[in-house]
MOPAC internal coordinates of N, CA, C and O (Angstrom, degrees):
PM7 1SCF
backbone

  N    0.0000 0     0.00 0     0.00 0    0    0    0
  C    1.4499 1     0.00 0     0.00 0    1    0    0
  C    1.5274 1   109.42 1     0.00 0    2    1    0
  O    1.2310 1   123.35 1   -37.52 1    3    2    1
  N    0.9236 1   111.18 1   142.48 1    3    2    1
  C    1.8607 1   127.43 1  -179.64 1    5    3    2
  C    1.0963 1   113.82 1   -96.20 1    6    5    3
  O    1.2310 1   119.38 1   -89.82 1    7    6    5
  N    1.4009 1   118.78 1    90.18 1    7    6    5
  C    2.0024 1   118.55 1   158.09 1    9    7    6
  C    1.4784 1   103.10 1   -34.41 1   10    9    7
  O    1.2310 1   127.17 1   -38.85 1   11   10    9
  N    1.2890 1   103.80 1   141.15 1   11   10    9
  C    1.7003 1   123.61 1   159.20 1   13   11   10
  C    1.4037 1   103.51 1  -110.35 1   14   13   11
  O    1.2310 1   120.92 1   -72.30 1   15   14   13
  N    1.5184 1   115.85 1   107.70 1   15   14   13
  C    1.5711 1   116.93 1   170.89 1   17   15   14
  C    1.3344 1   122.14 1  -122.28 1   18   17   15
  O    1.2310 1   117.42 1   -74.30 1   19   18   17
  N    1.2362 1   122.51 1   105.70 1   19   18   17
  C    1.2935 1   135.99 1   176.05 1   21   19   18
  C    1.4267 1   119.18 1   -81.29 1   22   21   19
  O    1.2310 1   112.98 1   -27.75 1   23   22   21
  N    1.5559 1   130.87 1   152.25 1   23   22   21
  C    0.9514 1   146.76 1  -171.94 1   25   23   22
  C    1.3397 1   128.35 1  -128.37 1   26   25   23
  O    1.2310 1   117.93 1   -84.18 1   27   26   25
  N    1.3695 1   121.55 1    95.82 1   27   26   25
  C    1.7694 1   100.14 1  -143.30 1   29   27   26
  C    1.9740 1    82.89 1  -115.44 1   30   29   27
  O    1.2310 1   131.60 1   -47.31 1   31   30   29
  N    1.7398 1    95.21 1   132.69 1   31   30   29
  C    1.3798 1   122.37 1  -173.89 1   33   31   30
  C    1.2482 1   102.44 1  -143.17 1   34   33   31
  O    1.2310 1   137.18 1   -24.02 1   35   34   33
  N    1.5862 1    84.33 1   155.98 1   35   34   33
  C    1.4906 1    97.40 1  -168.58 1   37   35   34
  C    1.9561 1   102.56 1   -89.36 1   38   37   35
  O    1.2310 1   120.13 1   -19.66 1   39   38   37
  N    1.2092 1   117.35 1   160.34 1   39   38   37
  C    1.8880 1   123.77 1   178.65 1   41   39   38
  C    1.4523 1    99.62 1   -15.03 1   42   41   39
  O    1.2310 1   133.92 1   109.16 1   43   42   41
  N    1.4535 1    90.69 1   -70.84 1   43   42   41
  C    1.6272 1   105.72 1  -165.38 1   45   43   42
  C    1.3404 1   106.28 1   -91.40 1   46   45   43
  O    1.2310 1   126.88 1   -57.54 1   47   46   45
  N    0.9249 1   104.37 1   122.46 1   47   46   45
  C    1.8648 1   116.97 1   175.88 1   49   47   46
  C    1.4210 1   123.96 1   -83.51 1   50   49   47
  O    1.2310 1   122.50 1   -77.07 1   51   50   49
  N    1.4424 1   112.82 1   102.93 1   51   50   49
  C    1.6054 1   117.19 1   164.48 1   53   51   50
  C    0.9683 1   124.86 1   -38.42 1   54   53   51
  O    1.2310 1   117.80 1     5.20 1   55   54   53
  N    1.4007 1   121.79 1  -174.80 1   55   54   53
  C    1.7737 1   126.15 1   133.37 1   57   55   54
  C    1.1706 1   146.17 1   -15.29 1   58   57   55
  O    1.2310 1   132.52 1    99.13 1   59   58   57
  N    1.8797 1    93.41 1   -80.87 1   59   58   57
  C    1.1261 1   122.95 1   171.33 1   61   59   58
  C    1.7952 1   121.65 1   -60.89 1   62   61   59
  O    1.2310 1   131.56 1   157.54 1   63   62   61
  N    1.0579 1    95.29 1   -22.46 1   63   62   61
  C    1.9251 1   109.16 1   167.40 1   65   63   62
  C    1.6079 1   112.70 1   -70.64 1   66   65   63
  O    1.2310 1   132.90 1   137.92 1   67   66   65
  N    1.2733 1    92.68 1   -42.08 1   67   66   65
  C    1.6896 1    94.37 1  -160.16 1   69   67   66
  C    1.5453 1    94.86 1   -93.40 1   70   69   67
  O    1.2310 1   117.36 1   159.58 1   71   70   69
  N    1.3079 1   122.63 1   -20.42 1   71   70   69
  C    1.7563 1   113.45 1   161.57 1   73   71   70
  C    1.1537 1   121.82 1   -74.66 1   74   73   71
  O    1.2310 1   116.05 1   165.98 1   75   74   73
  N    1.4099 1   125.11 1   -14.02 1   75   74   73
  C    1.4424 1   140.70 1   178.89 1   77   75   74
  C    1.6695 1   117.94 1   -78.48 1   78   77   75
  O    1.2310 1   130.53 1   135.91 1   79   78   77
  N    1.4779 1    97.29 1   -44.09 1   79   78   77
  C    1.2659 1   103.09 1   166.88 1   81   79   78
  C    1.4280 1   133.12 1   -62.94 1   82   81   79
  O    1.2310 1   132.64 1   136.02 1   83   82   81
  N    1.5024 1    93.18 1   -43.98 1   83   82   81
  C    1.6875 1   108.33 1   173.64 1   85   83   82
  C    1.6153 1   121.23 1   -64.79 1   86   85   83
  O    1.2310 1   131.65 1   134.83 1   87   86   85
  N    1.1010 1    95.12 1   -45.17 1   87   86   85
  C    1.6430 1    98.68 1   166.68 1   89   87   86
  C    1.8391 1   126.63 1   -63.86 1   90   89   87
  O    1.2310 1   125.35 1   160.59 1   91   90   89
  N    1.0658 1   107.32 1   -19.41 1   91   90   89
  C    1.5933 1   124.73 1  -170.01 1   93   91   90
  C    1.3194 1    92.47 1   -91.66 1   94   93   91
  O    1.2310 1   113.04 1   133.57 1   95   94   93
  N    1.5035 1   130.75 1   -46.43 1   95   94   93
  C    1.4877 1   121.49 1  -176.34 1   97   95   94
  C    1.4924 1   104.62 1   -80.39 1   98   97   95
  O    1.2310 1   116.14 1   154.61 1   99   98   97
  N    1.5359 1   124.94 1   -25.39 1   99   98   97
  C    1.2557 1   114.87 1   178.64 1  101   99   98
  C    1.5694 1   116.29 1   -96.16 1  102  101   99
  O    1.2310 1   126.53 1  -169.20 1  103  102  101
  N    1.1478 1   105.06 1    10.80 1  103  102  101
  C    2.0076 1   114.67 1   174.27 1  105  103  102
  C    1.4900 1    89.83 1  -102.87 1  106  105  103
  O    1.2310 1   109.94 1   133.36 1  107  106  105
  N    1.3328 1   136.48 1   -46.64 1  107  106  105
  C    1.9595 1   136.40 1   171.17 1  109  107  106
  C    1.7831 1   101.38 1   -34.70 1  110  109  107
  O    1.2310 1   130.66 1   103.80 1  111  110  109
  N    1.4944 1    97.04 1   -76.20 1  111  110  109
  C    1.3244 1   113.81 1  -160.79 1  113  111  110
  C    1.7430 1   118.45 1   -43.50 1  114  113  111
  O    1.2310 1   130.94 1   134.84 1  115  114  113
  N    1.6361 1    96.50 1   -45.16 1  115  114  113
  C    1.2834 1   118.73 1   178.75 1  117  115  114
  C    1.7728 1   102.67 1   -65.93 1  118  117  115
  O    1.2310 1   117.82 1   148.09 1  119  118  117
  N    0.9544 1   121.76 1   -31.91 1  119  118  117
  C    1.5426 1   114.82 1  -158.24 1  121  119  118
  C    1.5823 1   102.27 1   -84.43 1  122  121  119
  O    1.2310 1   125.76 1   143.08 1  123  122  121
  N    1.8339 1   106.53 1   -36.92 1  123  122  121
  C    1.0649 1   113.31 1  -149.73 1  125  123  122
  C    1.2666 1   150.76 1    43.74 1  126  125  123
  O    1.2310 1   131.55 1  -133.73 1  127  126  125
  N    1.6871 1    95.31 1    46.27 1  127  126  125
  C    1.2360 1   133.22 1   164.91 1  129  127  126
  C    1.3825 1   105.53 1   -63.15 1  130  129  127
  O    1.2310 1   114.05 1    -2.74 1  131  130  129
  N    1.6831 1   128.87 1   177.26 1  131  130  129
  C    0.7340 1   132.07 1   170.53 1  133  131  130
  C    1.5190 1   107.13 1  -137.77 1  134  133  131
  O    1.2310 1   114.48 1   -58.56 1  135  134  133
  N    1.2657 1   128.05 1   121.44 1  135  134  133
  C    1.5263 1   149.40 1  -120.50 1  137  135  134
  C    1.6237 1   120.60 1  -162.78 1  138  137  135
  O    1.2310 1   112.90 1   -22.38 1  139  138  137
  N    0.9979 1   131.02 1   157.62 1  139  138  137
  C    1.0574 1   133.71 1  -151.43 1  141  139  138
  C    1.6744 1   112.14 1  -152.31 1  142  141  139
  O    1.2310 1   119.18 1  -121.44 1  143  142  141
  N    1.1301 1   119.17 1    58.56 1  143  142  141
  C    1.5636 1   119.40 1  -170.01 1  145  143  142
  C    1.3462 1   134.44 1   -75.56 1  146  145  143
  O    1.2310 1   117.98 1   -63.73 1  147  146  145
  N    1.1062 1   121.45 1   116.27 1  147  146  145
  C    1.3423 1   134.03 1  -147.37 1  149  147  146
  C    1.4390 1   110.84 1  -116.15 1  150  149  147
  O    1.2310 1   115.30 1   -76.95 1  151  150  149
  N    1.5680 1   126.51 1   103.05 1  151  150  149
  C    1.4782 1   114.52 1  -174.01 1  153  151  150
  C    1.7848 1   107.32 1   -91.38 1  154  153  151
  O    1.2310 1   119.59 1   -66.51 1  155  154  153
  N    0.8187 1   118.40 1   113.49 1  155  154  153
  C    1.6552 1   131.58 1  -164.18 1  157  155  154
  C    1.6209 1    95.43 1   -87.87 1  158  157  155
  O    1.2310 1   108.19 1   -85.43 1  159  158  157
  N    1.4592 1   139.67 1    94.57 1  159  158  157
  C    1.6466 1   132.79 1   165.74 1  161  159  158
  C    1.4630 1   109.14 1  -131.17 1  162  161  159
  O    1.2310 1   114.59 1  -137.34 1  163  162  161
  N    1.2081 1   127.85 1    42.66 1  163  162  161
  C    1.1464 1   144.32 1   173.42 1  165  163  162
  C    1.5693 1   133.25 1   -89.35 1  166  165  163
  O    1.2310 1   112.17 1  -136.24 1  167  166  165
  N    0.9779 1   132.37 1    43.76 1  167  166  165
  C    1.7933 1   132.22 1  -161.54 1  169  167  166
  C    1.2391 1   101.96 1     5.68 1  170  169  167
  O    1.2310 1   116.35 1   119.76 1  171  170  169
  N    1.4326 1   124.54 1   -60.24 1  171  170  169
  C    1.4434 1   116.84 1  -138.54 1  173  171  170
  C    1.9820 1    86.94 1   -95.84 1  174  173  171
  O    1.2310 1   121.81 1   172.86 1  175  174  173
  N    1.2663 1   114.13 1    -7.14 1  175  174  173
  C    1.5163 1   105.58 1   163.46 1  177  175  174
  C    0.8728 1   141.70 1   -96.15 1  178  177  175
  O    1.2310 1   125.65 1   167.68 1  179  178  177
  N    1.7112 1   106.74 1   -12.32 1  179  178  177
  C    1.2631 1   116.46 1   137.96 1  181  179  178
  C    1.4639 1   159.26 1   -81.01 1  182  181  179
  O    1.2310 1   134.66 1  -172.00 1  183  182  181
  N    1.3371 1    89.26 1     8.00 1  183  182  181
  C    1.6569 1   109.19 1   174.57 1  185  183  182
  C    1.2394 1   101.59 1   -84.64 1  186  185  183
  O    1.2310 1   108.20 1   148.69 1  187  186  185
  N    1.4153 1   139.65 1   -31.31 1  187  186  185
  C    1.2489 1   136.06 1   161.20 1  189  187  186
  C    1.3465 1   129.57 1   -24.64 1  190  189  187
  O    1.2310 1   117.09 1   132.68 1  191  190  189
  N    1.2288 1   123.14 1   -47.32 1  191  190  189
  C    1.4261 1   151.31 1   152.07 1  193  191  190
  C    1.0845 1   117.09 1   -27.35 1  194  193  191
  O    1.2310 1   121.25 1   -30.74 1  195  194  193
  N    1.4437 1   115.21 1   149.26 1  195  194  193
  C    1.6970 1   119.90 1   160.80 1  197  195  194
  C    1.4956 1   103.99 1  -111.47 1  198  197  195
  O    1.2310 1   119.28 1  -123.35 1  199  198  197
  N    0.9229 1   118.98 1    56.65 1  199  198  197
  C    1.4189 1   124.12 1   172.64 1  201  199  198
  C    1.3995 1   129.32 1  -141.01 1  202  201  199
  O    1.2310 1   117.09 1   -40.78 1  203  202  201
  N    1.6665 1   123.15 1   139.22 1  203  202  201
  C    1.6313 1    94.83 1  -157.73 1  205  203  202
  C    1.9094 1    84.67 1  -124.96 1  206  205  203
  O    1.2310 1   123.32 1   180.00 1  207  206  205
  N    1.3508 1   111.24 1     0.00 1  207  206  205
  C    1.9259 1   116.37 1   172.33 1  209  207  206
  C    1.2351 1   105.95 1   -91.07 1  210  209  207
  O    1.2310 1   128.50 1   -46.00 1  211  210  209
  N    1.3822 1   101.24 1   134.00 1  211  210  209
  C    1.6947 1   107.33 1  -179.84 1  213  211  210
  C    1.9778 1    93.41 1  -141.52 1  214  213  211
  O    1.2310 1   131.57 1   -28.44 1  215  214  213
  N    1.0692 1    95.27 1   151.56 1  215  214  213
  C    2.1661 1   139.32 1   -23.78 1  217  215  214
  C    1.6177 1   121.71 1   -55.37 1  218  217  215
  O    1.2310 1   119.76 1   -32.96 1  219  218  217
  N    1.1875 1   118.06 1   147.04 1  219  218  217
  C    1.2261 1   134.42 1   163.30 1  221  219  218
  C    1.4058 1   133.08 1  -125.81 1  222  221  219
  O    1.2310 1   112.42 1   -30.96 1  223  222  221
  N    0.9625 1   131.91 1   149.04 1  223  222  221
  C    1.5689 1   129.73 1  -161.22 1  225  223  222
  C    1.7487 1    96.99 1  -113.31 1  226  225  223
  O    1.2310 1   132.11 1   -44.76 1  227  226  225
  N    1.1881 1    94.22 1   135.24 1  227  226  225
  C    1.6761 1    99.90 1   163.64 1  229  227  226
  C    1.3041 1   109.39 1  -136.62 1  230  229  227
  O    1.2310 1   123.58 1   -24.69 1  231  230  229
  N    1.0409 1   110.75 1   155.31 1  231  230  229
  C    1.9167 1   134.37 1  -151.48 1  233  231  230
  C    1.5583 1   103.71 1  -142.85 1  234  233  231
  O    1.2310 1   121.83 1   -70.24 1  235  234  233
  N    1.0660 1   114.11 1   109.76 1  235  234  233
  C    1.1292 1   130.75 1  -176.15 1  237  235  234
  C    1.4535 1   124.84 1    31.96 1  238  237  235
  O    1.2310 1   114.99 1  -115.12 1  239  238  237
  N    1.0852 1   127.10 1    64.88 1  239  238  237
  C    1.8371 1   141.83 1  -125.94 1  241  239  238
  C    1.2838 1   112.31 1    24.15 1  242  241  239
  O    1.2310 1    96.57 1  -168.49 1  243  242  241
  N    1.1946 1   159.04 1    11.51 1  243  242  241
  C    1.0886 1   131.29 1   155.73 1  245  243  242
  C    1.7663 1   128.44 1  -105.51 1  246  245  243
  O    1.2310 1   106.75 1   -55.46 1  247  246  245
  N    0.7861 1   142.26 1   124.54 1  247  246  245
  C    1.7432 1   153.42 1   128.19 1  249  247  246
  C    1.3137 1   103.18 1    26.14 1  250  249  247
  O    1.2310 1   110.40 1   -90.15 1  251  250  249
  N    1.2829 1   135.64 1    89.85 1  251  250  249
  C    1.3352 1   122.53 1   167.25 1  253  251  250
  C    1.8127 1    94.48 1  -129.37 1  254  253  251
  O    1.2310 1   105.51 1  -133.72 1  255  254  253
  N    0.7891 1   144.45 1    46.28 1  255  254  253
  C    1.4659 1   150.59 1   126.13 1  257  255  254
  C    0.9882 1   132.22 1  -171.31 1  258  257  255
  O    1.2310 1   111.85 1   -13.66 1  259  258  257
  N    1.5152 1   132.96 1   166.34 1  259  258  257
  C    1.7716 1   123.86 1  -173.16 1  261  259  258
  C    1.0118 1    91.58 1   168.26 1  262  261  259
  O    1.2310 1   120.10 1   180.00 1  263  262  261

């Protein structure tokens, strides 16, 4: 089965975005899971969301950090 993991950031990418990312592809790689990473920086794709802290990670539609 294939994780769907999205990454929801804002246009401009912080820090904390760009450490989030790096760590998420290097926690995949390491696990050798098989995954699907999705960088979400879109306004109108992030209004979709119930979330107003960025970055946040979502895992197979749901919110499990931010």
């Amino acid at each position: 089965m294939t994780n769907k993991i999205e990454i929801l950031c804002p246009p401009k990418k912080c820090g904390k975005c760009n450490r989030m990312i790096a760590k998420i592809e290097k926690a995949v790689k390491l696990s050798d899971t098989e995954a699907n990473i999705k960088i979400i920086d879109s306004i109108d794709q992030l209004q979709t969301y119930s979330t107003w802290v960025l970055p946040s990670l979502v895992i197979n539609d749901r919110i499990v950090c931010s």
